[in-house]
LOLUMZA-72621 format. One line per 5 residues: their letters; for each residue x, y negated, z negated of C-alpha. Coordinates in steps of 0.2 Angstrom, whole numbers, always signed. Example, Ala and Ser with C-alpha at 12.3 -4.5 7.8 and 13.67 -1.06 7.14 Angstrom:
LOLUMZA-72621
AS) +62,+22,-39 | +68,+5,-36
END
This chain:
LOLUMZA-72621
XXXXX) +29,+465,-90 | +12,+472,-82 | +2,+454,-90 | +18,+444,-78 | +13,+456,-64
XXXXX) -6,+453,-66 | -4,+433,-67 | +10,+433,-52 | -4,+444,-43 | -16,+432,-46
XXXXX) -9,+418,-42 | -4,+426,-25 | -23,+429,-23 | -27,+411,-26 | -13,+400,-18
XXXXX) -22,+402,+1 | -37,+396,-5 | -29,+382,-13 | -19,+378,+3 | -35,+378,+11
XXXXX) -46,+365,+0 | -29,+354,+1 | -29,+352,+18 | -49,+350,+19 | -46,+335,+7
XXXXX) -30,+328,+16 | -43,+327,+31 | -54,+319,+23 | -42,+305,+15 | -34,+301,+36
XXXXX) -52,+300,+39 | -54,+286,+27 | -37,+278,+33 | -44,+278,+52 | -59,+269,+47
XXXXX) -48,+257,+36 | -39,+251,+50 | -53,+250,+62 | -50,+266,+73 | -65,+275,+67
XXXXX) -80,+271,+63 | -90,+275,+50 | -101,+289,+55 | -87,+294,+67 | -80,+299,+50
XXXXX) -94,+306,+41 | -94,+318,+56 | -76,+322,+55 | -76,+325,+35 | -92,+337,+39
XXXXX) -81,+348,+52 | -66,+349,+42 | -78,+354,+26 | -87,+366,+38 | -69,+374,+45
XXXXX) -62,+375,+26 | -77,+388,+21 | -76,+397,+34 | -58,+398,+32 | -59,+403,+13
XXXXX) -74,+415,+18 | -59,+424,+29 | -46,+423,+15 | -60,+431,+4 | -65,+445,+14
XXXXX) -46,+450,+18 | -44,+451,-3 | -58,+459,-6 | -58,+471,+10 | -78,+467,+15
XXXXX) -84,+469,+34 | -79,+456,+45 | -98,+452,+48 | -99,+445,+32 | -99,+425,+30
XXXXX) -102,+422,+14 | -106,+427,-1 | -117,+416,-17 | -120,+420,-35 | -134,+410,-45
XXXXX) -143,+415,-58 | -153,+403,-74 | -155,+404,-93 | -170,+396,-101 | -173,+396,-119
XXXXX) -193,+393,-126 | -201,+389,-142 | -220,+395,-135 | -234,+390,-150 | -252,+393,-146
XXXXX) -265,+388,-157 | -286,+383,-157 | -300,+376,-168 | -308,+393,-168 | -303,+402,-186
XXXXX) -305,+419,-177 | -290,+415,-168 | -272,+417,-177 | -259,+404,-170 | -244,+411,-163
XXXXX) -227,+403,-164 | -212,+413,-152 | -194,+412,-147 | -194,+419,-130 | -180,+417,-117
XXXXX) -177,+423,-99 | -161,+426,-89 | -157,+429,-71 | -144,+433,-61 | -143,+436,-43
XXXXX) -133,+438,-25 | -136,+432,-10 | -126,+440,+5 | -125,+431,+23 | -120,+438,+39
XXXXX) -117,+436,+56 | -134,+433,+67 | -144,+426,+55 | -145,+437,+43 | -147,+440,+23
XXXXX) -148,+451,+10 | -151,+448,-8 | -156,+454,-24 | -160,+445,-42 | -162,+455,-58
XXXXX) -172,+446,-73 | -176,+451,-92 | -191,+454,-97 | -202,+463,-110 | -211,+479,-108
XXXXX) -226,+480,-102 | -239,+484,-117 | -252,+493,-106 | -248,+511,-97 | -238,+505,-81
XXXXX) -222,+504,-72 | -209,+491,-74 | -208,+474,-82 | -223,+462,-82 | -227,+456,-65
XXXXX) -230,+440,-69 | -218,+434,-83 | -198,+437,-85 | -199,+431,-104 | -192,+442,-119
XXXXX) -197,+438,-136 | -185,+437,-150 | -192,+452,-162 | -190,+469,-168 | -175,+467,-178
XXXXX) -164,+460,-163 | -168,+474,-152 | -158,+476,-137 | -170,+471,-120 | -175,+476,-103
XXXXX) -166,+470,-87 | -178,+475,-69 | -177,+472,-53 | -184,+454,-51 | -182,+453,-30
XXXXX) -173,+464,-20 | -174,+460,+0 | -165,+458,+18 | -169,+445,+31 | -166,+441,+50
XXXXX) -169,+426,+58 | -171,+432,+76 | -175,+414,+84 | -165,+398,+76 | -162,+384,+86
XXXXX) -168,+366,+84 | -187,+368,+88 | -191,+385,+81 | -186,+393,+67 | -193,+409,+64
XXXXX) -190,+422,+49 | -195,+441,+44 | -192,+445,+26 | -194,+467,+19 | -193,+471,+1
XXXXX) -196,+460,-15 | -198,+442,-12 | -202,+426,-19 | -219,+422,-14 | -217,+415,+4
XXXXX) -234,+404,+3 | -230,+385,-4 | -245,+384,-16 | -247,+381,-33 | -251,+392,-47
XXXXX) -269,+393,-46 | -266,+405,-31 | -251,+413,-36 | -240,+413,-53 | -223,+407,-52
XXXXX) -215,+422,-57 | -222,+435,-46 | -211,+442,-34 | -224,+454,-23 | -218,+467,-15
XXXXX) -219,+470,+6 | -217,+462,+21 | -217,+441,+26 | -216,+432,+42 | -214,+413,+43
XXXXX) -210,+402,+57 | -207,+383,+58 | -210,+373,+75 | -203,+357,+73 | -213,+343,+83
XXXXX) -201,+330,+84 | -189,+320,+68 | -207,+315,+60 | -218,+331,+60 | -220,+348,+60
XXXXX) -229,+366,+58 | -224,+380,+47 | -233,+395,+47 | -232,+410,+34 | -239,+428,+34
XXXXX) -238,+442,+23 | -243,+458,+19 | -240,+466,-1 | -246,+482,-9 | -253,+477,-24
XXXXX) -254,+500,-29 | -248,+515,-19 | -261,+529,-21 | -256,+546,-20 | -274,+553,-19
XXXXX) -280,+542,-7 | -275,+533,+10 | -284,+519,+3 | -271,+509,-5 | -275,+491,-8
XXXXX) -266,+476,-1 | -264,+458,+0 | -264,+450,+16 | -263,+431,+17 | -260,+419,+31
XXXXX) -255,+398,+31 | -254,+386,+41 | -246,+368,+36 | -244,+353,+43 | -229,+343,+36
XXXXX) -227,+324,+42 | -215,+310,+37 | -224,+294,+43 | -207,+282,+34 | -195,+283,+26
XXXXX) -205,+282,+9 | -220,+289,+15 | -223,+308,+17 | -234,+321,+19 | -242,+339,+19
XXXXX) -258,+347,+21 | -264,+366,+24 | -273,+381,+25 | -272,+398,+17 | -285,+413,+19
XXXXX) -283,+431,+8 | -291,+446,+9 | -287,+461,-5 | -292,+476,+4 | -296,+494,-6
XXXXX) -301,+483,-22 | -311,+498,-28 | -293,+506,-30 | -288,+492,-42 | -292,+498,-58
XXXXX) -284,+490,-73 | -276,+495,-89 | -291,+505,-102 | -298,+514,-87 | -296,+532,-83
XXXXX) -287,+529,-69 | -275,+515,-73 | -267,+510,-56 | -262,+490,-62 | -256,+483,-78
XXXXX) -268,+473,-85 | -262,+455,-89 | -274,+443,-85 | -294,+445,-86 | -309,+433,-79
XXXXX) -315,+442,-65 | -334,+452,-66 | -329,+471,-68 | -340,+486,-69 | -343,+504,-71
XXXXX) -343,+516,-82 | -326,+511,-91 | -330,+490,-84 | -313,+491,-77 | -318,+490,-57
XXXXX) -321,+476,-48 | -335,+471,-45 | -334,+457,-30 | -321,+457,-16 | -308,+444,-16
XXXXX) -305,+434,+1 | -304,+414,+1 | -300,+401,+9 | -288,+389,-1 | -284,+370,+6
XXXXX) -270,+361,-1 | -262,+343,+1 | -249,+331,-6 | -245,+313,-1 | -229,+306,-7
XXXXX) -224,+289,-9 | -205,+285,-11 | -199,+267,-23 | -183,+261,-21 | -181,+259,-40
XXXXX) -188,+263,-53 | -187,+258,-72 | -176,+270,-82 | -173,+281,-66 | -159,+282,-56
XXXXX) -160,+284,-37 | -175,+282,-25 | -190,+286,-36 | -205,+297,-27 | -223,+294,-34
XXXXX) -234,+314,-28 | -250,+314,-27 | -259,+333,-24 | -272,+344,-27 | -281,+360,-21
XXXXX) -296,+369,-17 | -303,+387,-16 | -317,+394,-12 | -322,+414,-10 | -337,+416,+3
XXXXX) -339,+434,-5 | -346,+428,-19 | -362,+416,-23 | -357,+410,-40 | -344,+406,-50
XXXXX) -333,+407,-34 | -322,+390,-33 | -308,+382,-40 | -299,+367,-40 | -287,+355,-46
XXXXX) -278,+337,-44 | -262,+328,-49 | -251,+316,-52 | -233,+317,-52 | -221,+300,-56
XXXXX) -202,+306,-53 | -193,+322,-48 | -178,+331,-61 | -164,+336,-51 | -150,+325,-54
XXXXX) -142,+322,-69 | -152,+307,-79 | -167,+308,-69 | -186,+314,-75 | -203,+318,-69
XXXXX) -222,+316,-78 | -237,+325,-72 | -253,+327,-75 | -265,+340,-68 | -284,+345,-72
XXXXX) -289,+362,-66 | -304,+373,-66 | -304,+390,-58 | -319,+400,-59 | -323,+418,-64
XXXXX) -321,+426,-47 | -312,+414,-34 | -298,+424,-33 | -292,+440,-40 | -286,+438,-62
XXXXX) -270,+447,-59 | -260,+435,-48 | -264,+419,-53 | -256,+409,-67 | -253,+416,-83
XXXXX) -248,+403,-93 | -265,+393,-91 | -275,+401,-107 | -290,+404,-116 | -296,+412,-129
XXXXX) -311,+424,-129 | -320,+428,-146 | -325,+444,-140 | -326,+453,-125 | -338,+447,-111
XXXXX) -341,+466,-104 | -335,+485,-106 | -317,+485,-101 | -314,+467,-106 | -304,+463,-121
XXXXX) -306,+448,-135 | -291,+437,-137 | -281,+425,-126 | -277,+429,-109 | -273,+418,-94
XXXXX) -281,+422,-78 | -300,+415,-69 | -312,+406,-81 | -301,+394,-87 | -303,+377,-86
XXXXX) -293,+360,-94 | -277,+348,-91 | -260,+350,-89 | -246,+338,-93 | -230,+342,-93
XXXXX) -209,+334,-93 | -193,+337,-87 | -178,+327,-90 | -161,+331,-80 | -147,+332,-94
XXXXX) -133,+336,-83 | -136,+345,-65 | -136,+360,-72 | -146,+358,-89 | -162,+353,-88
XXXXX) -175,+349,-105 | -194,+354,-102 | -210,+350,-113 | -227,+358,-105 | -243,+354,-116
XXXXX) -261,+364,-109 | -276,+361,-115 | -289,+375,-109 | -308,+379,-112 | -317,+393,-106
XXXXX) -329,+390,-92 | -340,+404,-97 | -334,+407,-116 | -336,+423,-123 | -349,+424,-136
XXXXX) -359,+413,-127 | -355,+395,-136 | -341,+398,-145 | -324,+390,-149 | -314,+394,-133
XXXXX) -299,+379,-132 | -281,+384,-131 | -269,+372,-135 | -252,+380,-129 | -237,+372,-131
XXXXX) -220,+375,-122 | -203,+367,-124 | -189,+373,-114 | -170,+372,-112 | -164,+376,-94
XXX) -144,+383,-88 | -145,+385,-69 | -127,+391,-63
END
């Protein structure tokens, strides 16, 4: 009796919302039949299909919030989330170094919550391993948990958590204030920032569009990097861009910009093996001193100029759909610094994964010296291997970070929609090894499964 109860309630729950998407559809097939017999035209339809679509969610957004009793403010509510799976080998020519084989895997899940005025809130939660060095949380710059330890059972954090208003939105400017834990709001590659950091703060971007073909986005942030409870000193990043995107044709498009950084406090930003330890200590590269070699030793604030030019094909061998052909690269440059300050890199990318049976290539070389930019944030997949430690406080092994330099190639192929295969192959040196002169290549090899849902 109460399993008939519980399906007839269900089925109660359900039937509006499938009264609703029949009526959507039954628009959409008159549509069809008015431009059959020459009453409307073809975009006169598009347009309709779009309203009726447009009126159907709104109307299942309403059938939802009277079921599940949320504030009428409330439009609409989306759940995503990815699983990756990862065979992760690393291996060198230098003897000293012990190759590494791993299963790793990352999952996450998160909720997206739009309201009335332009607004959002959101959180994401992510698994990840514990962080080997003193610290809090997960690892800031990975979300990966390696299959060891007798099957133990893993960590779940708090990957981004956030709320958003869009105070102007109309069709020249659109401008948006983000507070909490975000994605990275600035569009550069992982030379600048790691894919997987989520900083945590405040972010102001703004678009301005020009007309149909052009442009300007602006982004602004500030992020703690450490809260200091004996100090008022505490050290932040503060970053500013400016882009210029442009779309000449219909195949041809572009975009080029310019970033500045400044990490203020940086005598506060002492890493894990220090007495003090205020930051987890992941990456390494950067000149540190004093007494336990674990302050830095240069301030951090460069200049970074970026650009891409695409070309679109209209087919392509092996590909479906229009086929894009990127070219992009990079530069950076920290004026606080005399030496050992730059970093760049440039690339080629044939294709774009997205749909299912389509693929991508690419090909990027990359050199990021010692101190361009602050070890911590920057990509921590891109290895080398140090022999032995450079200075007090360093450590000997591999380690992602500054000083590294070396090719990139990498695939994706497009199963379905939702699954995705990877391959990523980097092949690193040292710029500066450590002893001086000896083995420093890192060949690291990554193959990847991909659920997005």
């Amino acid at each position: 009796m109460k399993k008939t109860v519980l399906i007839l309630s269900t089925l109660l729950a359900i039937l509006p919302l499938a009264a609703i998407r029949a009526t959507a559809q039954s628009a959409d097939v008159l549509a069809d039949k008015l431009v059959e017999k020459g009453i409307l035209t073809a975009d006169e339809a598009k347009q309709l299909k779009a309203e009726s679509a447009k009126a159907s969610a709104a109307s299942i957004d309403n059938a939802l919030s009277a079921k599940m009793g949320t504030p009428d403010w409330i439009t609409g509510y989306k759940l995503s989330g990815d699983f990756r799976g990862r065979f992760d080998d690393i291996i060198s020519d230098n003897k000293n170094l012990v190759d590494r084989d791993r299963l790793r895997y990352r999952l996450r899940v998160g909720l997206t919550v739009n309201m009335k005025d332009d607004l959002q809130a959101g959180f994401r939660l992510m698994s990840g391993d514990a962080p080997a060095a003193t610290g809090f949380g997960g690892a800031p710059l990975s979300g990966n948990s390696t299959m060891q330890d007798n099957g133990t059972k893993k960590f779940i954090y708090i990957d981004q958590a956030y709320g958003k208003w869009s105070p102007i939105n109309n069709d020249t400017w659109l401008v948006t204030g983000t507070f909490g834990k975000m994605d990275e709001p600035f569009l550069l590659s992982p030379m600048v920032f790691d894919q997987d950091l989520t900083p945590e703060g405040g972010a102001l971007q703004a678009t301005y569009k020009i007309n149909d073909r052009h442009s300007l986005a602006f982004n602004g942030a500030a992020f703690a990097l450490d809260e200091e409870s004996g100090s008022t000193r505490d050290p932040f990043l503060l970053g500013a861009q400016v882009l210029w995107n442009a779309k000449w044709t219909p195949k041809l498009a572009s975009s080029v910009g310019i970033a500045y950084f400044d990490i203020t406090s940086k005598e506060n930003l002492l890493s894990s093996g220090s007495t003090n330890n205020t930051v987890t200590y992941v990456n390494q590269g950067n000149t540190r001193t004093g007494t336990a070699g674990m302050v830095l030793a240069h301030f951090y604030n460069p200049f970074v100029v970026s650009g891409n030019v695409t070309y679109t094909l209209d087919k392509f061998p092996l590909y479906k759909g229009a086929f894009p052909i990127k070219l992009a690269g990079e530069f950076m440059e920290n004026p606080a610094v005399t030496k050992e300050n730059s970093g760049y890199w440039g690339g080629i990318t044939f294709g774009k994964a997205v749909k299912k049976g389509s693929w991508d290539i690419s090909y990027r070389y990359q050199v990021l010296e010692a101190d361009a930019w602050y070890d911590q944030l920057v990509d921590d997949d891109n290895l080398g291997y140090y022999q032995a430690a450079a200075f007090t406080g360093q450590k000997a092994g591999v380690f992602g970070g500054t000083n590294v330099k070396g090719h990139l190639i990498k695939v994706n192929y497009a199963v379905t929609d939702a699954l995705t295969l990877s391959l990523t192959c980097y092949l690193n040196n040292l710029i500066n090894p450590s002893p001086a002169n000896s083995q420093s290549d890192v060949t690291r090899v990554m193959a990847d499964v991909m659920w997005k849902f």
